[in-house]
ROMI-83647 format. One record per residue (C-alpha): residue in one letter; x, y, z. Coordinates in Angstrom, 1 decimal, padded with zeros to 4 digits. Each point is the difference from the previous one (the first is absolute). Example, Ala and Ser with C-alpha at 12.3 -4.5 7.8 and 13.67 -1.06 7.14 Angstrom:
+------+--------+--------+--------+
! resn !     px !     py !     pz !
+------+--------+--------+--------+
!    a !  012.3 ! -004.5 !  007.8 !
!    s !  001.4 !  003.4 ! -000.7 !
+------+--------+--------+--------+
//
This chain:
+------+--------+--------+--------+
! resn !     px !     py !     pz !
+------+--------+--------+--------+
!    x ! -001.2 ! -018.0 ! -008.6 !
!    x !  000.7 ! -000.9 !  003.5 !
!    x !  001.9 !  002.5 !  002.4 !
!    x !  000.9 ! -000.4 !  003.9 !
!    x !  000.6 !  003.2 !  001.8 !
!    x !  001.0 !  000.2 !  003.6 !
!    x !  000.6 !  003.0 !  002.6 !
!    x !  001.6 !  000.1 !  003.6 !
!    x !  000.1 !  002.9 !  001.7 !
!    x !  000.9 !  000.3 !  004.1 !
!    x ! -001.1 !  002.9 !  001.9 !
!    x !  001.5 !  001.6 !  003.1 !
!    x ! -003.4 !  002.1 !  002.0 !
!    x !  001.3 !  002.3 !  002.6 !
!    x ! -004.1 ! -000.5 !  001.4 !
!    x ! -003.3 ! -001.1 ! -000.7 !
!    x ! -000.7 !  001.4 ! -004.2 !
!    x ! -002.3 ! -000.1 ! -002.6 !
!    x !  001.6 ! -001.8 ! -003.0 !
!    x ! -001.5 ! -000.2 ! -003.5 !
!    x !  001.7 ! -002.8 ! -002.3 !
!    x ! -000.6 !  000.3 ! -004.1 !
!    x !  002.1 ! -003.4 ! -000.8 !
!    x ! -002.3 ! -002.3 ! -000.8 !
!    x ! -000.9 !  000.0 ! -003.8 !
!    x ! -003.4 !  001.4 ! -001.1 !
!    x ! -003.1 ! -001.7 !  000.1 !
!    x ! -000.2 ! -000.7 ! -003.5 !
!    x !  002.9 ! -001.3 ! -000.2 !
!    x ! -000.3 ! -004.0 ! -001.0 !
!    x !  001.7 ! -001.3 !  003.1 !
!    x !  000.3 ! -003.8 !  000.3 !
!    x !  001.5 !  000.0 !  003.5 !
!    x !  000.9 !  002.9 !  002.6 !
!    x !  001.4 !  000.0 !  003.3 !
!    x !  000.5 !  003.6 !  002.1 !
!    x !  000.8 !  000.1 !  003.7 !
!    x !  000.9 !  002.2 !  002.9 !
!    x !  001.9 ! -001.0 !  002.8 !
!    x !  001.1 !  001.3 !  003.2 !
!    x !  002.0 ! -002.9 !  002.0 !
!    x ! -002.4 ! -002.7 !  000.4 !
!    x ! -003.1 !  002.3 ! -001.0 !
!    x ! -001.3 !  000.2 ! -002.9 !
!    x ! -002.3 !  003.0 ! -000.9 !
!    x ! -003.2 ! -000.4 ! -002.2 !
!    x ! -000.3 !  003.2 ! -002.1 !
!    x ! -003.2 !  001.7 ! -001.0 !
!    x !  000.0 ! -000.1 ! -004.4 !
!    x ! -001.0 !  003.0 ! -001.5 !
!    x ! -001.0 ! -000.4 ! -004.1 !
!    x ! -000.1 !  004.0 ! -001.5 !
!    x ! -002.0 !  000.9 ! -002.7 !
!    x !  003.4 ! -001.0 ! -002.7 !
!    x ! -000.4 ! -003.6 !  001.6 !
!    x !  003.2 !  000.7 !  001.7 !
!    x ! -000.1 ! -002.1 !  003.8 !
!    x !  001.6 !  002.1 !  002.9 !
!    x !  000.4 ! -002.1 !  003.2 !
!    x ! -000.3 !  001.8 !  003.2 !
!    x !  001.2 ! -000.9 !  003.0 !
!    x !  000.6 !  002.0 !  003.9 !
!    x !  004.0 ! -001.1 !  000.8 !
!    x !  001.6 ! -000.1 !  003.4 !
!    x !  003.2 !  001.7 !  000.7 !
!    x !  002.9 ! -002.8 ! -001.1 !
!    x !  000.9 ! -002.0 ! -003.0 !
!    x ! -002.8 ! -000.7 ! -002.8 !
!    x !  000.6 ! -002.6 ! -002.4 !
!    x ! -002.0 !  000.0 ! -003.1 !
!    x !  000.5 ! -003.0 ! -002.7 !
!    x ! -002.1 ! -000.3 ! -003.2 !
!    x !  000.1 ! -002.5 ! -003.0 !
!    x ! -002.1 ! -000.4 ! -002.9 !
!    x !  000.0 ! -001.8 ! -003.3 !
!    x ! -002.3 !  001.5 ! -002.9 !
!    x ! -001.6 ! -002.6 ! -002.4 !
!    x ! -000.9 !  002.2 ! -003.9 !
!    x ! -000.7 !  003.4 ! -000.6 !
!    x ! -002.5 !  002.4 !  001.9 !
!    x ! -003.3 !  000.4 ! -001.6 !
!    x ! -000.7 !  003.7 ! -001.0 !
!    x ! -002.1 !  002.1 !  001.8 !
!    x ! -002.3 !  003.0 ! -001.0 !
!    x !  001.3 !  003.2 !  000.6 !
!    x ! -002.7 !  002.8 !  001.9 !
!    x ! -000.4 !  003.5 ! -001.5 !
!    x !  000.9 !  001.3 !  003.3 !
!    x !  002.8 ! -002.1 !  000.6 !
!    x !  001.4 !  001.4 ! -003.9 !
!    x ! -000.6 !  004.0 !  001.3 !
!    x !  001.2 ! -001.4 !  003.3 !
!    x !  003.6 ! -000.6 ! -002.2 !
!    x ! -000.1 !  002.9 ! -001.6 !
!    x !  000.2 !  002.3 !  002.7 !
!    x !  003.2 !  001.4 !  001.7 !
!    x !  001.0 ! -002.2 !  002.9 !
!    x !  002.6 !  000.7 !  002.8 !
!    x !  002.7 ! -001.7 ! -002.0 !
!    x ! -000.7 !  000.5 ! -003.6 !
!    x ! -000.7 !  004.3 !  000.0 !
!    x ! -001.4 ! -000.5 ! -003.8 !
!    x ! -001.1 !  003.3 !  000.2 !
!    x !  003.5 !  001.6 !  001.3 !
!    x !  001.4 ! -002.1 ! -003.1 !
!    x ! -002.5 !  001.2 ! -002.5 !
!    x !  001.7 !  002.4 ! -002.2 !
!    x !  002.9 ! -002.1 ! -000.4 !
!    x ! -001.8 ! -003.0 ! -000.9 !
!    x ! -002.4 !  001.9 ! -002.7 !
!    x !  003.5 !  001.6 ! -001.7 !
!    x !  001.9 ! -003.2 !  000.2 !
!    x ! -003.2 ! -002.4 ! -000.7 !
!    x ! -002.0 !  002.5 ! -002.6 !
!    x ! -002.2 ! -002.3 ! -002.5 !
!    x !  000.8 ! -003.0 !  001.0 !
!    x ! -002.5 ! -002.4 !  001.8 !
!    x ! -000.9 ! -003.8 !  000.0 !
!    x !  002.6 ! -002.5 !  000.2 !
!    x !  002.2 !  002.8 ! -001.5 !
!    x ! -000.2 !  001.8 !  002.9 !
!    x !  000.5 ! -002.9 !  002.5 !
!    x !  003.1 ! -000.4 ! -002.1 !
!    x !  001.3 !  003.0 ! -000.3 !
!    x ! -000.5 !  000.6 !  004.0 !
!    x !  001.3 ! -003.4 !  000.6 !
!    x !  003.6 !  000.5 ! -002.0 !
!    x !  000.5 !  003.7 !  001.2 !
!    x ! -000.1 ! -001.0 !  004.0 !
!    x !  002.1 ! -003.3 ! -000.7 !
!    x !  002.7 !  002.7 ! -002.0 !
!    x ! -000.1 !  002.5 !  002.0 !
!    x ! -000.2 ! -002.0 !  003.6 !
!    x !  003.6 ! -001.3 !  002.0 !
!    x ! -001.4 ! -002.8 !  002.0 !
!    x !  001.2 !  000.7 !  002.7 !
!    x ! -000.1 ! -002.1 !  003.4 !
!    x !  000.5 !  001.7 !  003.7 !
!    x !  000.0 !  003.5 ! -001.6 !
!    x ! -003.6 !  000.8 ! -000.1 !
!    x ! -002.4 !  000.8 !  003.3 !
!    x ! -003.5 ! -001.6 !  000.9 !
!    x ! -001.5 !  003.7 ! -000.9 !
!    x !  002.0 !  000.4 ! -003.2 !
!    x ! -002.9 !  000.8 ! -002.4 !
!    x ! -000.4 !  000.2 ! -004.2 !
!    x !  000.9 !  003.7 !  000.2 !
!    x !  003.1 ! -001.0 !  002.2 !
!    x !  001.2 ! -003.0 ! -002.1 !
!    x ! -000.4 !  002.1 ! -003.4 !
!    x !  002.3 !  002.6 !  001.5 !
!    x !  002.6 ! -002.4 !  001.6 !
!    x ! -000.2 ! -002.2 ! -003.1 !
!    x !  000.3 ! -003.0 !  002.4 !
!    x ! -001.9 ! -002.7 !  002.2 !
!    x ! -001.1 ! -003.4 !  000.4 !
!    x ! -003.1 ! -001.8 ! -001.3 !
!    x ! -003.0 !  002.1 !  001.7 !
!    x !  002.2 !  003.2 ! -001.5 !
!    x ! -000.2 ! -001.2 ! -003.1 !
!    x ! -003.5 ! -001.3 !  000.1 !
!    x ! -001.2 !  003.3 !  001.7 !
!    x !  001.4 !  002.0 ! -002.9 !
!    x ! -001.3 ! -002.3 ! -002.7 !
!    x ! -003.5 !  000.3 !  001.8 !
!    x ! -000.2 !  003.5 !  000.5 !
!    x !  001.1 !  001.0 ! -003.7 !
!    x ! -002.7 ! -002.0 ! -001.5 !
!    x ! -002.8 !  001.5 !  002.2 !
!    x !  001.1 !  003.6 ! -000.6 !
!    x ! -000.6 ! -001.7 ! -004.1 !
!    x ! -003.5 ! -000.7 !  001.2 !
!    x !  000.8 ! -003.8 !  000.1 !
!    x ! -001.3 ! -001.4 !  003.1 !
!    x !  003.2 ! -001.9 !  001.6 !
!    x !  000.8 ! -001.8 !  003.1 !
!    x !  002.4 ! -001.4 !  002.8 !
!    x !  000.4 ! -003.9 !  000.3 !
!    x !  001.9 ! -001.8 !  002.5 !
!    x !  001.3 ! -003.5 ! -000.9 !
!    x !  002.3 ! -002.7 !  000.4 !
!    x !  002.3 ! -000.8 ! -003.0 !
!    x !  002.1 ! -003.2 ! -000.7 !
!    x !  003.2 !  000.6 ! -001.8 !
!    x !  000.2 !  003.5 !  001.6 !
!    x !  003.5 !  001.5 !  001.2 !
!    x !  000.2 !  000.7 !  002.2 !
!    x ! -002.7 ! -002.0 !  001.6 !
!    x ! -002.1 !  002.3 !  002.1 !
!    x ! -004.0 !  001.0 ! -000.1 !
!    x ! -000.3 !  001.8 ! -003.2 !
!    x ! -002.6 !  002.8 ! -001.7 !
!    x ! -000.6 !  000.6 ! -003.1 !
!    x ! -002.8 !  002.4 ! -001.7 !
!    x ! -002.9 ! -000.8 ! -001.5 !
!    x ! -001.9 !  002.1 ! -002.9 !
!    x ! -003.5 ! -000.5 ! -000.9 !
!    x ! -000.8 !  000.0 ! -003.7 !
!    x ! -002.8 ! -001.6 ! -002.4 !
!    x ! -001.4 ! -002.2 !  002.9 !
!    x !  003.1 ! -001.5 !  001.4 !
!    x !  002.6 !  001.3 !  002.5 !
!    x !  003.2 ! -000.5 ! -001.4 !
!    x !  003.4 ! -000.8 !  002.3 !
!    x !  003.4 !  003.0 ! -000.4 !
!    x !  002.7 ! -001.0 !  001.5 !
!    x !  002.7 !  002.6 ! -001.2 !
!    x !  002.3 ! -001.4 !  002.1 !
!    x !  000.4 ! -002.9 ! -002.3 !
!    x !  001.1 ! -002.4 !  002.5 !
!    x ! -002.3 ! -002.4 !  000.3 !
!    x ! -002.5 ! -002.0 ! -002.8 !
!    x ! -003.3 !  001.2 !  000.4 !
!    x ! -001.5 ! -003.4 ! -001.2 !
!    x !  000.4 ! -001.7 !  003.4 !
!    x ! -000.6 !  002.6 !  002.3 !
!    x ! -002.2 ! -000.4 !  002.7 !
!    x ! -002.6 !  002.8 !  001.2 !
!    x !  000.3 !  000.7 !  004.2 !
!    x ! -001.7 !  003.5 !  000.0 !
!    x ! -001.6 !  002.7 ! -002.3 !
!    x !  000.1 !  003.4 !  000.8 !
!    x !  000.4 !  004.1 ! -000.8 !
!    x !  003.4 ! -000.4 !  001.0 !
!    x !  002.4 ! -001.4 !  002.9 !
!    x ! -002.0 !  001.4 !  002.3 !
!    x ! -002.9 ! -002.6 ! -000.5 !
!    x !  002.8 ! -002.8 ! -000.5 !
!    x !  002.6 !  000.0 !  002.5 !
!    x !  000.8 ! -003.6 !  001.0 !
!    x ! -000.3 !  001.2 !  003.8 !
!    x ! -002.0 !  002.4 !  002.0 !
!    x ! -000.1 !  000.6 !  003.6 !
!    x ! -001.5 !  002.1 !  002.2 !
!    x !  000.2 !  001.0 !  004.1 !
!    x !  003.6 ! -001.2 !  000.5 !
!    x !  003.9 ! -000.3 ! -000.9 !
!    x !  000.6 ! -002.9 ! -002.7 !
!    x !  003.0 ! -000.9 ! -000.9 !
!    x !  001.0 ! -002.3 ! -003.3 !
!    x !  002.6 ! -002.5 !  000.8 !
!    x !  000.1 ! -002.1 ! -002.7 !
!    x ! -001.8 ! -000.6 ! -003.2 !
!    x ! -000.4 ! -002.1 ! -002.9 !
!    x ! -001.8 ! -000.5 ! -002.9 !
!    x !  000.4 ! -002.9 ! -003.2 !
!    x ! -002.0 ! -000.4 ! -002.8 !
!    x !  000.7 ! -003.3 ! -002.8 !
!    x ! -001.5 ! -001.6 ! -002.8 !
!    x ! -000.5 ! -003.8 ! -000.3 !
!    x !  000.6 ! -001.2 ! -003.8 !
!    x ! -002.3 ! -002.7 ! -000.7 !
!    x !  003.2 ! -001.3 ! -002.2 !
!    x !  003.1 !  000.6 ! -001.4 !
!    x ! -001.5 !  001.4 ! -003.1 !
!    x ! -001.8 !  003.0 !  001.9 !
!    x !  003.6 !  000.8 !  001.2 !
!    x !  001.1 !  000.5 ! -003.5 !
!    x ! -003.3 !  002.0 ! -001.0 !
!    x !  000.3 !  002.5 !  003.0 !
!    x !  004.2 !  000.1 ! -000.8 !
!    x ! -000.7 !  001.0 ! -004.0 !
!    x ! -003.7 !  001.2 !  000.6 !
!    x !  001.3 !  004.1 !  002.0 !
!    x ! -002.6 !  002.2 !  001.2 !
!    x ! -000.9 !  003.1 ! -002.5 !
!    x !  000.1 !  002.6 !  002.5 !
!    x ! -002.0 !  001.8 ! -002.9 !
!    x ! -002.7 ! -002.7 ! -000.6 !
!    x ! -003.2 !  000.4 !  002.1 !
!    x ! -000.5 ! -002.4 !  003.1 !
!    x ! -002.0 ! -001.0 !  002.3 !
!    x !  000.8 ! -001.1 !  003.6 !
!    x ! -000.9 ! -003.6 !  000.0 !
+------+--------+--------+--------+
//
């Protein structure tokens, strides 16, 4: 399956910053061609890349005050090969994270939850949030967290996914926060999903049901938002004017147009970022 995903995003620095991209795909990702630039008039900045433990690349950059320009383009060739997961990094996901308060969400989890675990549980978890969550654009803050979204009852994607993730680690099922690109999804944006990590594998949640997990495409793993936000910056003013992201997939013919049409994603079945 080949997928093209693109991003434009054009800063406004009110002085010299620190900025810290997460846009590019990860570095396992099978990536056939990739272009990512930064731009300031007739300058073009050459960032510093950064590859975290997850394999997710972080390029760094020092900004001066006045419009930024960033562009990036890829098109990914297959399905990323799996990698091993650490015992750390599984007690790493288990924990409580600034986001996901597993701990503040316990009893309710163990009451609602009691006996089930496995793929029951990841289903269960999955089909409560997706019922119970309005998804909600505009309404929900940057610092809106699990506990907050579980009260309000609405959100957007990281709501969702932050809920998801911290219900399944209060269940002793190490889970995790995935940022990604995602063709077909409406509307098109950066999305995040959750991850949960059982019998070897990490399996994709997206309660959300709004995009199909099959052909999404990994930018950056982490506890939460916090480790994933598409933008970072540090020692100045920044200002977003304009953004935006696309995400396709190329059929190879007409008949993997009709497959995909009658062939729907099970947001039950267990999958796999490819």
């Amino acid at each position: 399956m080949q997928r093209v995903v693109t991003a434009e995003l054009d800063l406004e620095l009110g002085a010299s910053v620190d900025l810290i991209f997460q846009i590019a795909t990860a570095q396992h990702v099978p990536v056939s061609a990739e272009t990512l630039t930064f731009t300031q008039g007739d300058r073009v900045y050459t960032p510093t890349e950064i590859v975290d433990q997850s394999g997710t690349r972080l390029h760094r950059l020092t900004g001066e005050a006045g419009r930024v320009q960033m562009r990036y383009e890829a098109t990914i060739e297959g399905v990323t090969p799996a990698t091993r997961t650490s015992d750390l990094e599984a007690i790493t996901y288990l924990r409580p994270s600034r986001y996901c308060q597993s701990d503040e969400v316990f009893s309710q989890a163990r009451r609602q939850f009691r006996g089930l675990s496995g793929i029951e549980l990841i289903a269960a978890v999955s089909d409560f949030v997706a019922t119970s969550t309005t998804y909600t654009p505009g309404l929900s803050q940057g610092t809106d967290s699990a506990v907050t979204t579980l009260m309000t009852g609405q959100g957007v994607c990281r709501d969702y996914a932050h809920v998801v993730i911290a219900l399944l680690r209060a269940m002793d099922m190490p889970a995790r926060y995935a940022a990604c690109y995602a063709p077909g999804l409406q509307p098109m944006d950066f999305h995040a999903v959750a991850e949960a990590y059982f019998d070897g594998a990490w399996y994709v949640i997206d309660a959300t049901r709004l995009a199909d997990r099959r052909s999404l495409v990994r930018i950056a793993t982490g506890r939460d938002a916090a480790d994933c936000a598409f933008l970072s910056y540090h020692g100045g003013h920044v200002g977003l004017q304009r953004m935006r992201v696309d995400a396709w997939v190329m059929p190879d013919a007409a008949s993997d147009l009709a497959d995909a049409a009658s062939d729907a994603d099970d947001p039950l079945a267990l999958v796999q970022i490819a």
